[in-house]
C-alpha positions in Angstrom: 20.6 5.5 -23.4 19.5 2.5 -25.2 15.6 2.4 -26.5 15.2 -0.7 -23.6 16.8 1.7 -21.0 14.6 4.6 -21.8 11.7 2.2 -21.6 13.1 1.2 -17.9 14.2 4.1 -16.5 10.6 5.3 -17.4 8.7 2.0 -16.0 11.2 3.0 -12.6 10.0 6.7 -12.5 6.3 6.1 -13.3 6.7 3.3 -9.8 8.5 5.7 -8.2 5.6 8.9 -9.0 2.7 6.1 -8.0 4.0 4.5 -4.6 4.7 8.3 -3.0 1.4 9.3 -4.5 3.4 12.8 -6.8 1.2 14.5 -9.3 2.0 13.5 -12.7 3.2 17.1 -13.2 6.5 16.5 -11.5 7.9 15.0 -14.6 7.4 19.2 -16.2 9.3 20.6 -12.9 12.8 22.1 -13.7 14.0 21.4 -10.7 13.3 17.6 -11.4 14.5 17.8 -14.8 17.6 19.6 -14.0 18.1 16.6 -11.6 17.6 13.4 -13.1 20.0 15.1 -16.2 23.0 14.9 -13.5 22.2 11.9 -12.9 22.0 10.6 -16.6 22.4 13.5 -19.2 21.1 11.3 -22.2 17.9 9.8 -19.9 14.8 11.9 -22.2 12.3 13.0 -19.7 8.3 11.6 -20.8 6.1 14.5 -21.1 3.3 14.5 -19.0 0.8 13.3 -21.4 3.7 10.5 -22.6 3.8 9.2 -18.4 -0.4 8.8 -17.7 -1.1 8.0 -21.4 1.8 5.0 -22.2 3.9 4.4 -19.1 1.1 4.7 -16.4 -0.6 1.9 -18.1 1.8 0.1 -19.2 3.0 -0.3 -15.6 -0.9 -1.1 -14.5 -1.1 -3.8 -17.1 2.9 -5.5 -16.0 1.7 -5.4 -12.3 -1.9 -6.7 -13.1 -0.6 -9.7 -14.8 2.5 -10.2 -12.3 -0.6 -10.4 -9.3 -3.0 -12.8 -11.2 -0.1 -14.9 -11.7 0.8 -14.8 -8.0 -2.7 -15.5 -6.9 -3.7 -18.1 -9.0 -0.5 -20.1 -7.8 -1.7 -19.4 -4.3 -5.8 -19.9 -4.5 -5.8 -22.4 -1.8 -3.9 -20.1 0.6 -4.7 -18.0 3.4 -4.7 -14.3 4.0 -3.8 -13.3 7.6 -4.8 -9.7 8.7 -4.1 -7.4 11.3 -6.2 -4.8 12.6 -4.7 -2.0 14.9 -6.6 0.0 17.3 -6.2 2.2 20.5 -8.7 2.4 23.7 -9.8 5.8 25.0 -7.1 5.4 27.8 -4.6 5.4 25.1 -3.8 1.6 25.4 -2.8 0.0 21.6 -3.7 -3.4 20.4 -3.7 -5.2 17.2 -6.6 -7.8 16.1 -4.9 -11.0 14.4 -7.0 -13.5 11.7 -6.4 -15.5 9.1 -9.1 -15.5 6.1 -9.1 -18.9 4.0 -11.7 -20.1 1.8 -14.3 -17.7 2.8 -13.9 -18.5 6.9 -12.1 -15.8 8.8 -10.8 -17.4 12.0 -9.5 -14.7 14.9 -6.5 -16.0 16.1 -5.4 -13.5 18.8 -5.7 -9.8 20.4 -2.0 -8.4 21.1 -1.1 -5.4 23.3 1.6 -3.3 22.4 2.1 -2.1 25.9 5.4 -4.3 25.5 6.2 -3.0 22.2 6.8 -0.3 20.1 4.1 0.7 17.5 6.7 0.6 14.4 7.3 -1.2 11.5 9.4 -3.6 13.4 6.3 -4.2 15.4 4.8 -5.0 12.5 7.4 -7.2 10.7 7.7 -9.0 14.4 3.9 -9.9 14.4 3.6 -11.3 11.3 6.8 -13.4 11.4 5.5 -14.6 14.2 1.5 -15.4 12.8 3.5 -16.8 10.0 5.6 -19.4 11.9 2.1 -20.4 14.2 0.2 -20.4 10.4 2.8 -22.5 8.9 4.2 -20.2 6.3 3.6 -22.1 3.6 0.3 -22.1 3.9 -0.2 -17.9 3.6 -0.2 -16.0 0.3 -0.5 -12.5 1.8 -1.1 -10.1 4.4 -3.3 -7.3 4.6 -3.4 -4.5 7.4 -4.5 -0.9 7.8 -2.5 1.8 5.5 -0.8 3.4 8.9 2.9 4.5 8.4 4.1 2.0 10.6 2.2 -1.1 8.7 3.4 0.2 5.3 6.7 0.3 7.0 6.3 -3.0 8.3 5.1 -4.3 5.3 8.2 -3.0 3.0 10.5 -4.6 5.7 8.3 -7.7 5.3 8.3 -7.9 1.8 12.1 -7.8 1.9 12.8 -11.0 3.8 9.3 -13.0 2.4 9.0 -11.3 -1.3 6.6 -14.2 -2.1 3.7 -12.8 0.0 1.5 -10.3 -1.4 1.1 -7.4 1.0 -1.4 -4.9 0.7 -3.1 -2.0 2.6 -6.9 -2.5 3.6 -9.2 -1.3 1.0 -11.7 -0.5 3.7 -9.1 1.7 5.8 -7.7 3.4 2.3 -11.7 4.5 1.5 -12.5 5.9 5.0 -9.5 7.8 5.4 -10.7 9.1 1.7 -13.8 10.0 3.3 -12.5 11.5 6.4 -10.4 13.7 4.1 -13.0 14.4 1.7 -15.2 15.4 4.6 -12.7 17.7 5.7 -12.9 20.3 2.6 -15.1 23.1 4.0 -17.6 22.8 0.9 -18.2 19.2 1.4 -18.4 19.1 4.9 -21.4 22.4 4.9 -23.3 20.3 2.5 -23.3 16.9 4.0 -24.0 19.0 7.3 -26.8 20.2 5.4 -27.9 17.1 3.9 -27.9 15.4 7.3 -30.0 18.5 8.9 -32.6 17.4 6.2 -33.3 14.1 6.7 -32.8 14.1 10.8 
C-alpha cells in the first residue's frame, strides 16, 4: 500500500468507526484485524492511540473546513426542518418550516396516516418542500435523529449531495439525557435532588 493509500484507507475507517458510533478499540479486535488483512494484506492497521490522536482529527479538521466552505457559499439560504411526532391515539404527523435569516416560517402539518413512516417518507417530503421552496433557494435540512430521518437523509443526500443534512442538536441532547437518566445511579440521585427542592 502506497504512504497516500495508507493515509485513505485510514481517513475511510476512522468515517466508517464515527458515523456507526464503534469505540475506538475496534481497531485492537482480532477479529477486525484478521478481516480487513483478507481484504488487503499490506493495509497496516492504526493503533488505537494512532486513530483518536492523528486520524480522528485529521478527519474533524477535512470535514470542518469542507462545511465552512459549504456554508459560506450558501449564507443567504434557507434551512427547512421537519419535526415528527405522534398523538396519544397513535396518529403520526410531521411539522414542516423553513428557517431564513433568523425568521422561521411553518409551512405545513402532514399526516402520515397515508404514508409509511420510512426513509422514503422522509426523502418524499422534502423533495417535495424542496420543489414548493424553490430548491435553489435551500442549503440544508435538519430533522430529528430517528432511524427513518437518518435513513431519509442518506437517500436524500444521494440524489441532492449539495444540501447539508444534519440531525437536530436539540433531539441528539435529549435523547442523551433520556439515556443518561436511565443508568440507575443517575436516575436515584436526580430523584433525590428533585425530592429536595420540591
Amino acid at each position: 500500500l502506497t504512504p497516500q493509500l495508507q493515509e485513505a484507507a485510514e481517513r475511510d475507517l476512522t468515517a466508517m468507526i464515527c458515523a456507526h458510533n464503534m469505540p475506538a478499540s475496534v481497531v485492537e479486535s482480532s477479529y477486525f484485524k484478521t478481516f480487513c488483512a483478507r481484504l488487503n494484506p499490506t493495509f497496516k492497521m492504526p493503533s488505537r492511540k494512532r486513530l483518536v490522536g492523528t486520524c480522528l482529527p485529521r478527519l474533524e479538521d477535512e470535514l470542518r473546513e469542507q462545511t465552512e466552505r459549504r456554508l459560506a457559499a450558501k449564507r443567504d439560504k434557507a434551512t427547512i426542518s421537519m419535526d415528527g411526532f405522534t398523538t396519544e391515539d397513535g396518529q403520526s404527523y410531521v411539522n414542516v418550516g423553513r428557517a431564513a435569516e433568523g425568521v422561521f416560517e411553518f409551512l405545513e402539518t402532514r399526516d402520515l396516516k397515508t404514508q409509511r413512516d420510512d426513509g422514503d417518507m422522509f426523502k418524499s417530503i422534502v423533495l417535495e418542500t424542496l420543489k414548493q421552496c424553490g430548491s435553489s433557494s435551500v442549503s440544508g435540512i435538519v430533522a430529528d435523529n430517528t432511524a427513518h430521518n437518518l435513513s431519509g437523509m442518506e437517500k436524500v443526500g444521494k440524489e441532492r449531495p449539495e444540501l447539508l443534512l444534519t440531525g437536530c442538536a436539540s433531539h441528539l441532547f435529549d435523547l442523551l439525557a433520556e439515556d443518561v437518566g436511565g443508568v440507575r445511579e443517575i436516575n436515584l440521585t436526580v430523584k433525590g435532588c428533585t425530592r429536595l427542592v420540591k
